[in-house]
C-alpha positions as CSV (number, residue, x, y, z in Angstrom):
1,X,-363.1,-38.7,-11.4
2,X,-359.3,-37.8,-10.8
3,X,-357.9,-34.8,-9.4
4,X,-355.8,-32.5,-11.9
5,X,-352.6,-33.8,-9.0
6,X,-353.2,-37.4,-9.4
7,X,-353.3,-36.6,-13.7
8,X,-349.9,-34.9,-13.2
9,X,-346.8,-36.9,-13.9
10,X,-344.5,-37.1,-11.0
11,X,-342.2,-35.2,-12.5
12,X,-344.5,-32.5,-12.8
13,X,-345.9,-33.0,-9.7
14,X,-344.8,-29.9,-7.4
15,X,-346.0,-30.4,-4.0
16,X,-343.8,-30.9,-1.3
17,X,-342.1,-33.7,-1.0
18,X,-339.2,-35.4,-0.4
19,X,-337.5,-34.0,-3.6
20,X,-338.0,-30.5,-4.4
21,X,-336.9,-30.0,-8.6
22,X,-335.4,-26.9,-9.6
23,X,-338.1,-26.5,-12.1
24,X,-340.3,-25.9,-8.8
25,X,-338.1,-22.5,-7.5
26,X,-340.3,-20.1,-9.3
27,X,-343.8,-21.7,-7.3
28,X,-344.1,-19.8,-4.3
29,X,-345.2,-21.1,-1.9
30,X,-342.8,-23.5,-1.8
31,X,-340.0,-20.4,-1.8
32,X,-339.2,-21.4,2.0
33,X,-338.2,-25.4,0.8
34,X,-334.6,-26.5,-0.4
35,X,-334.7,-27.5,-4.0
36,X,-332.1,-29.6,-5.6
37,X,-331.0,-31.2,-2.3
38,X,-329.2,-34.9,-3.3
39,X,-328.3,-37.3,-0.4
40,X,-325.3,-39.7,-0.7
41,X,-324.1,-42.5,2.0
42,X,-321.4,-45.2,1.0
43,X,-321.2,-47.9,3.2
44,X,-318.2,-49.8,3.2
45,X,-317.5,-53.3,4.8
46,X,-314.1,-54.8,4.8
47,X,-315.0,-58.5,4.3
48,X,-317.8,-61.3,5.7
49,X,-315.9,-60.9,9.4
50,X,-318.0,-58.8,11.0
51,X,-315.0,-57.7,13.8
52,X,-313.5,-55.3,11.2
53,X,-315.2,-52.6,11.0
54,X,-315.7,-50.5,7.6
55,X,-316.2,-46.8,7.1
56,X,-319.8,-45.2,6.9
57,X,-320.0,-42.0,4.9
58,X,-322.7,-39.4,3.7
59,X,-322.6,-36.1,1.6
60,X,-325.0,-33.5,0.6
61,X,-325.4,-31.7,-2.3
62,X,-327.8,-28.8,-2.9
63,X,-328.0,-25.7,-5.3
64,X,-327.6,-22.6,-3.4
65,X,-330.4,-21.0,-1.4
66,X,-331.6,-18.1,-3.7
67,X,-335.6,-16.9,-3.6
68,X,-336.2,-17.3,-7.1
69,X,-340.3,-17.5,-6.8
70,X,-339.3,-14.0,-6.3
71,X,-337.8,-13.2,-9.3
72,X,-334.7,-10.4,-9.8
73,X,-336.1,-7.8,-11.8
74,X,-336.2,-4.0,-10.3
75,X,-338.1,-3.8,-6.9
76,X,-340.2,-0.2,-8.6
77,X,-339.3,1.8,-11.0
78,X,-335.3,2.4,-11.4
79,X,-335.4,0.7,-7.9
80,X,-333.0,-1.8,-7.5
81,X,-332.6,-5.5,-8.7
82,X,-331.1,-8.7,-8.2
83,X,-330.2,-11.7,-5.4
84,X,-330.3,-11.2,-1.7
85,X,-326.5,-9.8,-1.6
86,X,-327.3,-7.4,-4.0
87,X,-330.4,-5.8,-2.6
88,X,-328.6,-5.7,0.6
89,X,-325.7,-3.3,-0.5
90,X,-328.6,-1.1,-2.5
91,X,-330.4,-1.1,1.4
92,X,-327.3,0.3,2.7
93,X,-326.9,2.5,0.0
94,X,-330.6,3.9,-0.2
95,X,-330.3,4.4,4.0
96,X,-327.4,6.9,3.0
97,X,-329.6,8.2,0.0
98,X,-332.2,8.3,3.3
99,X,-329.9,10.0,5.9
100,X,-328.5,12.6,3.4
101,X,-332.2,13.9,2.3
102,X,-333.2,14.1,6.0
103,X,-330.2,15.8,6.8
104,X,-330.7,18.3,3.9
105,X,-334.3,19.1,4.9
106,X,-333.4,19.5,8.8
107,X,-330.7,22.0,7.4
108,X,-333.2,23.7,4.8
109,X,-335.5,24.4,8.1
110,X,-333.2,25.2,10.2
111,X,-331.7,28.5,7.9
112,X,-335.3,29.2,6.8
113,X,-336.3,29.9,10.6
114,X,-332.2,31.8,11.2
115,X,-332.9,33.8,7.9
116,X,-336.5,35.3,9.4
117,X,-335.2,35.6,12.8
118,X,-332.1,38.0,10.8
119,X,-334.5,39.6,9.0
120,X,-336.8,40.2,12.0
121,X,-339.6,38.3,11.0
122,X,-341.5,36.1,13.7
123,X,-342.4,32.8,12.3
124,X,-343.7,29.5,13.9
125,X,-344.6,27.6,10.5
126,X,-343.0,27.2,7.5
127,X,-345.5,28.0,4.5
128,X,-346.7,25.5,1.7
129,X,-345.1,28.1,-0.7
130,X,-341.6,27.3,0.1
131,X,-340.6,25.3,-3.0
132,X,-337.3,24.4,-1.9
133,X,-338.5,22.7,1.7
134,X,-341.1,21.0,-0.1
135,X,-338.8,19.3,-3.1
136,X,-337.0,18.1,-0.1
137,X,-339.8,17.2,1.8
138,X,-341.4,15.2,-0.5
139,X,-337.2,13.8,-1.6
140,X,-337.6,12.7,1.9
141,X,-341.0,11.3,1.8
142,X,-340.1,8.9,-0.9
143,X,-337.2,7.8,0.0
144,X,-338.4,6.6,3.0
145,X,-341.2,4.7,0.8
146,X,-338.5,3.1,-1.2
147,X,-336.8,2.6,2.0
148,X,-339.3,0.7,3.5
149,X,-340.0,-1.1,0.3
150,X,-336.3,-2.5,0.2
151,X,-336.8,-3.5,4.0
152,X,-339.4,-5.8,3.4
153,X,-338.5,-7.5,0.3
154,X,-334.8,-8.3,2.2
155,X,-336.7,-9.4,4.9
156,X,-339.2,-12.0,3.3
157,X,-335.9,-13.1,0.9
158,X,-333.8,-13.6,3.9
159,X,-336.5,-15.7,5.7
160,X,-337.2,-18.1,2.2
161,X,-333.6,-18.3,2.2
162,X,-332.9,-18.9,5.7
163,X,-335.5,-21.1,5.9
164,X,-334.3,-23.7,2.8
165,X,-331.0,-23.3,4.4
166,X,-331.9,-24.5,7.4
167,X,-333.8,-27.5,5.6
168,X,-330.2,-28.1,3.7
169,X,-328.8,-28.3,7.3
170,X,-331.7,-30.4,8.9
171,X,-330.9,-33.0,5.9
172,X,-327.1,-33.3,6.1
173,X,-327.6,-33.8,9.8
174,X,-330.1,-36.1,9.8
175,X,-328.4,-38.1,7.1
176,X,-325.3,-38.5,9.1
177,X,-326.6,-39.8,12.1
């Protein structure tokens, strides 16, 4: 009896191993492994007199370390999409979205509280029935959600990434040494 792996051509055959196909970015758990990484070394001698000495030379290619078992689609709905670079500028941009809907709701309490302190009115709660404090309340609350949401997916793209290229590094070294 054979295992569905030892059925599989090698081509097909996605595990890790010393070559990683670019038809293997979208598994993922191999999201953290360099795909498409090609060693080269020349070797050059300059005749049979083994005094000269010739030139030894390596390169490595590799395709560029994206997350793709991640895909690029929107993160939620009208959230935002796209590579690593991307979804870092919407962070940035949803922190000010963030900021500016905290900002608005710390203003929104503070003039509730000066408006019934003007009017004479002694109040130590703001109640449920305040429309306005609760839109931006619950503005705030899921904002902070998306936030959050943002955070993490940059974080788990920039470890994949980080991680494949530090395995593009470990390789060129290793190959000139």
């Amino acid at each position: 009896h054979t295992s569905r792996k030892d059925s599989l051509p090698s081509h097909m055959d996605r595990e890790p191993k010393p070559f990683r196909p670019s038809s293997s970015r979208i598994t993922e758990s191999l999201a953290g492994i360099p795909f498409n990484v090609h060693n080269v070394t020349l070797s050059v001698e300059q005749g049979p007199n083994p005094s000269k000495k010739g030139g030894f030379f390596s390169n490595t290619t590799c395709g560029a370390p994206a997350d793709h078992a991640r895909g690029f689609g929107p993160l939620f709905l009208n959230g935002p999409s796209g590579g690593l670079r991307r979804l870092e500028a919407k962070r940035f941009e949803w922190l000010q979205k963030l900021q500016d809907a905290h900002s608005a709701l710390i203003q929104a309490v503070a003039n509730f509280f000066v408006t019934a302190r003007h009017n004479n009115q002694i109040v130590f709660h703001i109640p449920a029935r305040n429309a306005h404090i609760a839109a931006l309340r619950w503005k705030v609350f899921e904002l902070t959600q998306q936030y959050h949401e943002i955070t993490w997916t940059c974080t788990i793209r920039r470890l994949n990434v980080f991680s494949q290229a530090l395995g593009i590094a470990l390789t060129s070294y290793l190959t000139s040494i």
